[in-house]
N, C-alpha and C positions, 0 to 999 in steps of 0.2 A: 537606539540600535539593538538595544536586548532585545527587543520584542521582535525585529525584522526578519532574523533567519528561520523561524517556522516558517514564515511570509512569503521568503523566498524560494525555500523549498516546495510549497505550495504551488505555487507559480511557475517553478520550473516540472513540475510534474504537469503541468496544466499544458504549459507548454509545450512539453512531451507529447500528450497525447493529441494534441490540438495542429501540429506542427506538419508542413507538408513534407513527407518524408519518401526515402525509397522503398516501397511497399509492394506486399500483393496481396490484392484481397480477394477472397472467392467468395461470393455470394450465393448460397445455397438455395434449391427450393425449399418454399414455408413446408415445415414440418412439425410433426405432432407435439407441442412440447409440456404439455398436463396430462396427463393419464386419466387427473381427477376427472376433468372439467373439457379435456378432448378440444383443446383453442390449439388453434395454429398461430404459430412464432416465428420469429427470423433468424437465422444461425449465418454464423461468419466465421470461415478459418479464417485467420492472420496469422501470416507472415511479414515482419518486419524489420528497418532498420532506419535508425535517426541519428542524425548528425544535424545538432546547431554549432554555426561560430559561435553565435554568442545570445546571451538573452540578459539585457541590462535595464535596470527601474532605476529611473528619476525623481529623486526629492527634490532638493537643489542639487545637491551632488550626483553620483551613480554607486550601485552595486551592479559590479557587471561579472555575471558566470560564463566564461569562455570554454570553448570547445569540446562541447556534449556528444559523447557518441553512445547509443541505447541497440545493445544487439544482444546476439546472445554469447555465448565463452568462446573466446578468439573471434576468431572471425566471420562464425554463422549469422546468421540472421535470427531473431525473435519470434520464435515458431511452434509451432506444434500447439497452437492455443485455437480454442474455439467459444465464440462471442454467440450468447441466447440472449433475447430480448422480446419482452412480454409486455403486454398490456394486460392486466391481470382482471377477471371477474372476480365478483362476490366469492371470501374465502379460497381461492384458487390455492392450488399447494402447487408450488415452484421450487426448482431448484435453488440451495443456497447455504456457503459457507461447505463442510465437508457431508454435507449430503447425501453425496456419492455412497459414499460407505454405508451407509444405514441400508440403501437398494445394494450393492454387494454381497452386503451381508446374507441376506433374503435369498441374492442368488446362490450362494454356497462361493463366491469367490474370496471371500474374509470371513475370518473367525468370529462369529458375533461376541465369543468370551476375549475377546481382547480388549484391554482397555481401553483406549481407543476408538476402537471400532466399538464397544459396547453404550461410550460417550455418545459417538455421533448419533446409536439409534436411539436413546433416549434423547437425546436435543430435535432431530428429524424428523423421527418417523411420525406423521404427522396423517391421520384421518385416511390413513390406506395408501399414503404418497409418502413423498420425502423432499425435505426441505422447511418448509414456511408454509402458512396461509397468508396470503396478502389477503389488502384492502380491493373493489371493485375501483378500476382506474387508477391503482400503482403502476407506473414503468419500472420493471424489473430486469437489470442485465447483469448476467450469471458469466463472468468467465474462467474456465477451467481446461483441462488438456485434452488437447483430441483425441490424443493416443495415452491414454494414461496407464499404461504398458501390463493392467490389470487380465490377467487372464489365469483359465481353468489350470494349468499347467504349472501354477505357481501356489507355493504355498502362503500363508497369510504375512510374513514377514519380507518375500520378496515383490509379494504384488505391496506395498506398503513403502517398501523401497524402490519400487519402480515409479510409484506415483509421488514420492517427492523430488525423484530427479526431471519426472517429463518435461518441465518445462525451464529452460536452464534460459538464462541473463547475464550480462556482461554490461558494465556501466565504466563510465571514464569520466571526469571532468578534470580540464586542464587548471583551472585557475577559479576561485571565488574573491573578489577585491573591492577595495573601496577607492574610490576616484572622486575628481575634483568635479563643479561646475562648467569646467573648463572642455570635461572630457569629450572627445570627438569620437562618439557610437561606432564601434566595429573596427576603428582604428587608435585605438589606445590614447593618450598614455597609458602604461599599466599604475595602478597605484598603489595603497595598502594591502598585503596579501591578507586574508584568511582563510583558505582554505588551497591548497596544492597539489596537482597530484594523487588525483583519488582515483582509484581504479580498485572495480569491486564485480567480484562472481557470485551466483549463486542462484536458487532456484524459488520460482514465483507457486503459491500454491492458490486456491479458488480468489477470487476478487468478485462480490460482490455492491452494485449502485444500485441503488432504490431510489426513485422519485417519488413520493408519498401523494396522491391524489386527494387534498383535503383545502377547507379553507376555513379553518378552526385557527385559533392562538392559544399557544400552551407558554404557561411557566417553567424555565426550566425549574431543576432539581435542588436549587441554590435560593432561586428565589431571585436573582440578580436579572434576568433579562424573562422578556417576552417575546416568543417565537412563532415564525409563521407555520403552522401546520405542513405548508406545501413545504416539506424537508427534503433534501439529498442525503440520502445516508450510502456512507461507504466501509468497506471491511473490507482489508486486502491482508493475504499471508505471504508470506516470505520467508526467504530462509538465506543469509550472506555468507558462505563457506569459506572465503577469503576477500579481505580489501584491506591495502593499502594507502596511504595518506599522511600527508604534510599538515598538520594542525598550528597556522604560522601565528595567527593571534586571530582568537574568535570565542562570542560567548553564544553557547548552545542550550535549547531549553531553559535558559534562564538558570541553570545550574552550574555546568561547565566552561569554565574562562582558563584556557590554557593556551601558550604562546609557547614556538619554536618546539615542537612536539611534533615525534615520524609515529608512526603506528605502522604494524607491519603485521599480517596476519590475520587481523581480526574477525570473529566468527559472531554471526548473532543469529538465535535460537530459539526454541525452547522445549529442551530435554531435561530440565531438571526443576527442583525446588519444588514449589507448593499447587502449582499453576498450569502445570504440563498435559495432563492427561485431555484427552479428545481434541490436542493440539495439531499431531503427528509431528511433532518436530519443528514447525514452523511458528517464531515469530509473527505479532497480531500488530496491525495500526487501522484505527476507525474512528469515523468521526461523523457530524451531522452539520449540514451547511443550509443554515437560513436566513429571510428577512427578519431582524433583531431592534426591541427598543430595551435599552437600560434602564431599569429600577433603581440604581446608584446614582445616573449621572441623568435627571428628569429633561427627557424631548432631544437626545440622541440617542440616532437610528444607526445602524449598518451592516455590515455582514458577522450573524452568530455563528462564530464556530464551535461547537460544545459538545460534548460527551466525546471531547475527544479522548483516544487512549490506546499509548502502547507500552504492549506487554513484550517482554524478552529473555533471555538469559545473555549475557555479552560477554564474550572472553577475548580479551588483549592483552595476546601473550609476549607482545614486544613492544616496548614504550621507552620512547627513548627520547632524550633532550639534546638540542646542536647536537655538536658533532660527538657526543661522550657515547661511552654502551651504553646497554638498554639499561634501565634501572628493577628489569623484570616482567613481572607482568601481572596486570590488575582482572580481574572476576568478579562478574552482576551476574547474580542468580535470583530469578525472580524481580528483576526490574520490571516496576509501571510505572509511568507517566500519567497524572491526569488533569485537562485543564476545560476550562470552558473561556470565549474570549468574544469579546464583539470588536470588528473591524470597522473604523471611521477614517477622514482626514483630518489636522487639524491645522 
């Protein structure tokens, strides 16, 4: 059971964006989306809103997450975002990660001395564009904010702050539990709690997928598996201003095992420590998803999940056990995670 809550998290993001939901999608005409290389692209506003009952995996027993709802703070809908998607030629330079800023910068709407913004143009600025050069036959899809509130009129700290509020989220789940064989999908019993009452605000920053156009096998970094070249690579920022949660009995990460534990407040980040700069404030989670064989364990195959890795600063300022006061409050500065994993049945 250690190893299943990345799993499920997984899955319910999967879920998430896979899910028929209340939506509106506007479909743009193809527009010019390389400067380099002058290819035309596909663009999508989204606006959205998801509500699952429930999304429950079967071993023998269940793990069943009850009553998902994905919008944005109160009761908007998940909006102001715009979806690019490319099929990329030979070295094509695309948008990707904070990009943005580096072209900003160039236009006089950010201070290219800002740290920051000084980051992104050395990570970006990339052969007279910004962003990456892809491979010929990468699918690249870039999502970032329509409105990302950056304009002439503002100075470098408030275009800065406009752009990490533009895209604001609201998340809820009622329930994460374990249940019997027995259990009757969508209508309970309810069973062991671990997780209650989660309800968390806060704001999404670029999210980049790559589908890598290759048909090579790589080693990873470890030495432990062999990967299919055709990779998914993800990198999504974010930022959680507030979430609350019932932490009833669950081990996370493989590191935290704590039962009967309220969390109230919690903020995740990253404004401080070693790690911060050409961040803008926003917490990192990325990972790569491929066909996988193990070096360890000879002639099993499955899904590698690897290089994965989040980075954050976390402050929980109210931790509290039953029903007692809080006992204070705990601070991760400079937290990473890193793991690499291969997914089978057994």
């Amino acid at each position: 059971m250690k190893s299943l809550i990345p799993s499920v998290s997984a899955g319910l993001l999967a879920a998430i964006v896979s899910a028929s939901a209340t939506a509106d999608l506007q479909a743009l005409a193809d527009s010019e989306m390389s400067e380099v290389q002058g290819q035309a692209g596909l663009s999508i506003e989204l606006s959205a809103q998801v509500d699952i009952g429930e999304v429950a995996y079967q071993d023998a027993g269940y793990v069943a997450i009850k009553d998902i709802h994905l919008g944005g703070i109160g009761a908007s809908m998940l909006d102001n975002m715009l979806i690019t998607m490319d099929i990329a030629g030979p070295n094509e330079v695309l948008h990707r990660g904070f990009s943005k800023f580096a072209m900003w910068a160039d236009n006089g709407l950010v201070d290219a001395a800002h740290q920051d913004v000084a980051a992104a143009i050395a990570r970006y600025s990339v052969g007279g564009g910004y962003g990456e050069a892809f491979n010929d036959g990468d699918m690249v899809i870039h999502i970032d904010s329509l409105d990302p509130g950056v304009i002439a009129g503002n100075n470098t700290a408030q275009n800065i702050a406009a752009y990490q509020s533009a895209i604001d989220f609201g998340l809820s789940v009622d329930s994460v539990s374990l249940t019997t064989t027995g259990y009757d999908v969508g209508n309970g019993p309810a069973g062991t709690l671990m997780f209650s009452d989660i309800n968390a605000e806060g704001y999404l920053g670029p999210v980049d997928i790559v589908i890598r156009n290759s048909d090579a096998t790589n080693t990873i970094s470890n030495g432990a598996m062999d990967v299919s070249g055709a990779v998914t690579e993800v990198d999504a920022y974010f930022r959680v201003t507030d979430m609350d949660l019932d932490w009833d009995a669950a081990d996370v990460l493989l590191v935290f095992n704590f039962a009967a534990m309220k969390q109230l407040g919690v903020r995740i980040h990253n404004t401080r420590g070693n790690d911060y700069i050409g961040e803008f404030g926003f917490a990192r989670v990325s990972a790569k998803f491929a066909a996988g064989t193990s070096n360890v364990s000879p002639g099993v195959t499955g899904l590698a999940v690897y290089d994965v890795e989040i980075r954050a600063d976390v402050d929980m300022p109210h931790v509290q056990f039953g029903s007692s006061p809080s006992i204070g409050g705990i601070y991760f500065t400079d937290f990473v995670f890193q793991t690499d994993v291969l997914v089978y049945g057994h």
